[in-house]
Every structure is written in structure tokens, then in C-alpha cells.
C-alpha angles and dihedrals in degrees: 000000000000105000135356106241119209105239100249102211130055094212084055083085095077095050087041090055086054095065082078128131132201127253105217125027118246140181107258130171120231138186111252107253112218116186083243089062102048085049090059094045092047107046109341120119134224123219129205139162105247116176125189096260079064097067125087118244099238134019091241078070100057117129121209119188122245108273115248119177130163115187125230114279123236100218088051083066103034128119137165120209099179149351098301095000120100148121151136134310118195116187121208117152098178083106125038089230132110130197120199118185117175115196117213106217091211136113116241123194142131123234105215134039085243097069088045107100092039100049081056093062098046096088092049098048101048078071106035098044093056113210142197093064096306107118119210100257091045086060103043083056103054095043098050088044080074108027102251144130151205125190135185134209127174122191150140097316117351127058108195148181139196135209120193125182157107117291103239083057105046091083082068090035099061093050095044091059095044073064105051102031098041099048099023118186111211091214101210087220093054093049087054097057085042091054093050091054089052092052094055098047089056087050097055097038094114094036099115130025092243088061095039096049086049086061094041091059096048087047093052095039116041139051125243105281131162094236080064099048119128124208126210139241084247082054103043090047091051092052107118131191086260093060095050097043086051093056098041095062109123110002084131106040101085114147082216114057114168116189145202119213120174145152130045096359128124108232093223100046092050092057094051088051101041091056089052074049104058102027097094097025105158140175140147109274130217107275089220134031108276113225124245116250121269113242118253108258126197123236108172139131115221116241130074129321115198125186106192111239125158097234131132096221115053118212115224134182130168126211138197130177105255126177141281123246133288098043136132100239094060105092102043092049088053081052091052096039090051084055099046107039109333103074086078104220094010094062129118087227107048090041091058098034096036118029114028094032094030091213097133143027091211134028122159150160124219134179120215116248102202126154088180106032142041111266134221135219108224131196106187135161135145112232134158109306086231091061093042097109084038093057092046095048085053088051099058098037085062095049096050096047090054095046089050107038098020135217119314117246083259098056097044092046087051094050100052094038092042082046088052109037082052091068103090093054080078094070107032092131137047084237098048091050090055094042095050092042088047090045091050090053097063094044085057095250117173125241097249101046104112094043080051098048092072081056091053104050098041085050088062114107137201096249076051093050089051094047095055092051089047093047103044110011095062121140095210081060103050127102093201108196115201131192114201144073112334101201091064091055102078103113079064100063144177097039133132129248116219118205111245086230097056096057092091110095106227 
């Protein structure tokens, strides 16, 4: 974890909310899912013979039938290929496209600041450097010859790679990046072009309000860890083709790889051909043990953080520990934050900030969704340095109310159905359904979670919704980090004001 982003959209709550996971597991019935049938939900079409005496008078008369949805279920999908080594194939031949994403169950960290910059660049260099005999340019060429393409990420706790191309080609594709991944070559040229682009992205770090409030509210709310180090422009510019071979030992050794296959493949056939895949899979591992990541730990005072910044607009956002999935409150808190800031243009918050006193574009309230890390609720808008103190007031005004009086049956009513009916939006592609079944694997999701998730969100209930606003929207706990003019921020004294050179964590 390098930086904590704001969410940029309000409506992202309710997608946010459908990454959840069930507590408890519980014996749930589901529709058998066939590739024929996902075809046909995702972009197959329906016929009927409609004639004008069908059609209602007048659009107020218009009948839509209940909605009924069942997600995709994961077993439907699932396959193991070897001892360790499993995922998820869903077939979808309206495209002749196919997407392959192998996850790298292995934590990956340096141990000292030192390694830091390097260790940044090494997901991007077992790509870029090209390897088992294959030079860079040689491999930008034949991949753009058939408009494909493979990526590379390394972090905390996945290494990954990804695979996109048309079917008739994955075959190739598949060989050409056993090559490359598993005998990188590090190309000295290409680091240095890596490295320049990582020296002008540090230069440029602070360069706008939304980037240096992200960093201001990593700096007020967490303790030094190494997952939050930065490295300098001296760093970056030291880093040598050693440094990054050294780091890179081992990304794709895991003893658990967990994979995402989708688009115009046979399930049988890719099986056939992932376990010749995999079979002699072979890289160079990590010579020790490497360590597992430390949590992330608050350490925060509550009260305001100003970095001083001549705009006209300051950038606000407010925090609060949450909680870390899975954990009971979770629900019910992605119900109230719907209702209070995170239904777009239905919330409380942007009904009273935005539309009936016009002081910002955008106000919104979002919950953390973390499996691995404590959470936290944010509130966070940009509105005039001179209504700053009145937009806050407003804020709060709205959150106490709700905490104290609750949300009305309608409200209540709009943010489950508006939760649920956003479900489907999860598994709009053939890519996006293996990805989030693969990704749920390795979090430890059970199988039934997102047939249970419709259960859970239409059990919250408005004293819960109360309860949530009061426990973790609450104004005494926030740290609320601010960028703009200082000198027109006195009616919100006392804050501190944190240097602008002092937000890295070294």
C-alpha cells in the first residue's frame, strides 16, 4: 500500500458495498450457472411479438416485472489443475477474446528504506525487460503484431500477471509469457526509462490538492510502516538492474496460485492446456522466508490537519477507524452511508450541501471494504475556502439528525433496493466474474456470499442505521484533513498545520 486514494464518485458506495462478504456461512440455494446462460445475461437478447393493443396507454401504466436476479455462482466456474494451483474458467464466446490473469499468493516487501524504490519498479520490469531470450523491443513488437497484451504487478500480497488476447492467439501467448515471466531479463535501457518515469512522478507528487490531501490523510491517520514507505528522486535515480533482480526473486513462486480465465475458451480444453502450463512452471525462488506484512495501525489524534495551499477551492475529507472484514457492522454501516452521502443525488448530504446551498459539486460518504486492514468511514467534498466552516456545520447537522431521528421508510426502502439492484454491475463481463470469483478465493470468501449478500442488506434496520451514523460517523473521532489557505481557516481553530515537506513516510 503505497497511498490512500479518496473514492472519486459518490454512486461508487453502492459497488463498493457488493465486494462483501458473509459472515457466516449459510446453505443457500443457487441456480446452476451454464456458460450458455451467462452469454445470454450478459449480452443475449430476448424476442416477442408485441402489437399496439399491448401497449399501455400512457407511460404512468407501464408494468415492469419483480426483479429477480441470482449472481453467478463460484463453484459453477471452479477448476483445480494441481495440487495449489486452481481458479475459475468462464466461457463466453460472443468475442473472440480471452482474458488470463494468474494471482501469486506471496508477500512482497522490502526490509529496509533503501530497497524501497527499487522494489517499486520490479513489477513493472519483469515485463518491460523482457527475458528468456526475448529482448524488449522483440516483444513489444509481437505483441502488438496481434493485438495482445501481457502486464505485470507485484504488492503486498499478490503478485499477478495478465494475459489479453484473441483466442486463436492465446495458445502463443501463453508460451511467449512462460518465457518472459519466468527468465526475465531486467534490460538496463528499459530501467532507465522506468526510472525516469518514476522521477518525474515524484516530482510532480504535490503537484495538485487532490494528491496532496491523499497524502495528508495517510500522514494524520496511520502509523510508520514499511507498506507506506516513499522513496526519493536521489532513490529512484540509484536503483540498478541488481537491485531490481534481487527483489524480484520469488514474486512468482507461491505454493498457492489462483487464476481467472474468461472469454472464447472450451473448459475442458483449458484445463488440458493450463495443467501443460503449469506443469514446469519455474522461476527462481526467494532464498529466505519472506516476512508477512505488518497491519496497518492508527495513530491519530482526532481534531483538524491543514496543509497550507493558495487555492480557491479547499479539499476536505474526514476519517474514522471502521472495521475489518468480516465483521458484523458492516452491512448496516454501507446502508447508512448510502443514506447519508453515498446515494449520489438521493443523499441527505448532497440534498442539503449541494442542492439547496449550492457550496460544493461533489459531497459524499463512503465505508472501507478491507479483508487485511482496518477500514475507515470517510465524508469528503471541496468546496470555497470562505464556506468551508458553513459546509461543515451542514455536514454534521445532517449526520446528527440522522443518528438521532433515523432514515425514513423510504429511505431505507431506496438504499437496499438501490444496494441490491447494483449487484449485477459486478459481473457484467465474462473477465470481471473470474476475477471477482478468483479475488474472493484468496480473501477466504465463502461460496454463498453474494447470493447472501441480497439477505443481508434487506435484514438492516433503521435503529441499525442510527446506530452505524452515531459509531463511526462521529465528528469527536475524526481526524478531518483539509488543503487550502490557512489564513482563511480561523473560525476553525485550534488545527495543525502539517508542512507540506514532512507528508512522505520515511
Amino acid at each position: 500500500m503505497k497511498t490512500n486514494y479518496l473514492i472519486p464518485a459518490a454512486a461508487f458506495a453502492a459497488l463498493l458495498a457488493l465486494t462483501s462478504c458473509s459472515l457466516m456461512p449459510k446453505k443457500s440455494s443457487h441456480i446452476k450457472h451454464t456458460p450458455d446462460m451467462y452469454a445470454t445475461a450478459v449480452g443475449g437478447s430476448s424476442s416477442s411479438n408485441v402489437s399496439a393493443s399491448d401497449l399501455p396507454e400512457h407511460y404512468s401504466k407501464i408494468q415492469f416485472p419483480e426483479y429477480k436476479y441470482v449472481a453467478p455462482y463460484p463453484k459453477d466456474f471452479r477448476v483445480e489443475i494441481a495440487e495449489g494451483i486452481a481458479g475459475y474458467i468462464v466461457s463466453d464466446s460472443t468475442l473472440p477474446l480471452v482474458d488470463f490473469t494468474v494471482y501469486f499468493e506471496e508477500s512482497n516487501l522490502p526490509q529496509v528504506l533503501k530497497d524501497e524504490a527499487a522494489f517499486e519498479m520490479v513489477g513493472t520490469m519483469i515485463r518491460r525487460g523482457a527475458g528468456g531470450g526475448i529482448t524488449p523491443h522483440v516483444l513489444e513488437d509481437s505483441l502488438e503484431f496481434v493485438s495482445a497484451s501481457i502486464s505485470t504487478s507485484v504488492g503486498t500480497y499478490l503478485s499477478a500477471f495478465d494475459i489479453n488476447s484473441l483466442s486463436k492467439d492465446f495458445p502463443s501467448m501463453l508460451e511467449l509469457a512462460k518465457k518472459v515471466l519466468t527468465a526475465p531479463a531486467f534490460d538496463k535501457n528499459q530501467l532507465e526509462v522506468v526510472k525516469a518515469n518514476y522521477v518525474t512522478a515524484y516530482e510532480r507528487r504535490f503537484e495538485t490538492p487532490a494528491k496532496v490531501l491523499s497524502a495528508l490523510k495517510a500522514k494524520v491517520n496511520y502509523a510508520p510502516n514499511p507498506r507506506l514507505w516513499d522513496a526519493n528522486s536521489a532513490e529512484y535515480k540509484a536503483v540498478t538492474a541488481a537491485d531490481v533482480k534481487r527483489l524480484a526473486k520469488g514474486v512468482f513462486s507461491s505454493k498457492r496460485i489462483v487464476f481467472a480465465l474468461a472469454g472464447d475458451v472450451n473448459k475442458d480444453s483449458a484445463v488440458v492446456q493450463l495443467k501443460k502450463f503449469f506443469a514446469d512452471w519455474k522461476v527462481e525462488p526467494s532464498k529466505a522466508e519472506k516476512p508477512k506484512p505488518t497491519p496497518l495501525a492508527f495513530a491519530r489524534k482526532p481534531g483538524v490537519y491543514v496543509v497550507d495551499k493558495d487555492i480557491t477551492q479547499a479539499n476536505i475529507t474526514m476519517n474514522q477507524p471502521f472495521v475489518q472484514r468480516p465483521h458484523p457492522d458492516y452491512y448496516p454501516t454501507a446502508v447508512a452511508s448510502f443514506i447519508l452521502g453515498g446515494g449520489s443525488f438521493s443523499s441527505r448530504l448532497m440534498n442539503r450541501v449541494r442542492s439547496d446551498e449550492g457550496l460544493a459539486y461533489s459531497v459524499y460518504s463512503t465505508v472501507g471494504n478491507d479483508y487485511r486492514d482496518t477500514a475507515m468511514t470517510t465524508i469528503a467534498l471541496q468546496t470555497k475556502v470562505e464556506t468551508v466552516d458553513f459546509a461543515m456545520k451542514l455536514i454534521f447537522e445532517e449526520v446528527e439528525k440522522l443518528a438521532k431521528d433515523g432514515p425514513t421508510p423510504e429511505e431505507l426502502s431506496q438504499a437496499k433496493k438501490s444496494l441490491v439492484e447494483s449487484l449485477p454491475s459486478l459481473f457484467d463481463s465474462p473477465a470481471s466474474t473470474a476475477s471477482i470469483f478468483a479475488k474472493g478465493e484468496l480473501l477466504g470468501k465463502s461460496d454463498n456470499h453474494y447470493i447472501d449478500y441480497v439477505t443481508e442488506i434487506n435484514a438492516v434496520t433503521a435503529e441499525q442505521v442510527k446506530a452505524m451514523i452515531a459509531k463511526y460517523f462521529d465528528k469527536e473521532k475524526m481526524t478531518i484533513s483539509i488543503v487550502g489557505p490557512v489564513a482563511m481557516f480561523d473560525s476553525l481553530k485550534p488545527f495543525t498545520v502539517i508542512p507540506l515537506d514532512s507528508l512522505e513516510f520515511r
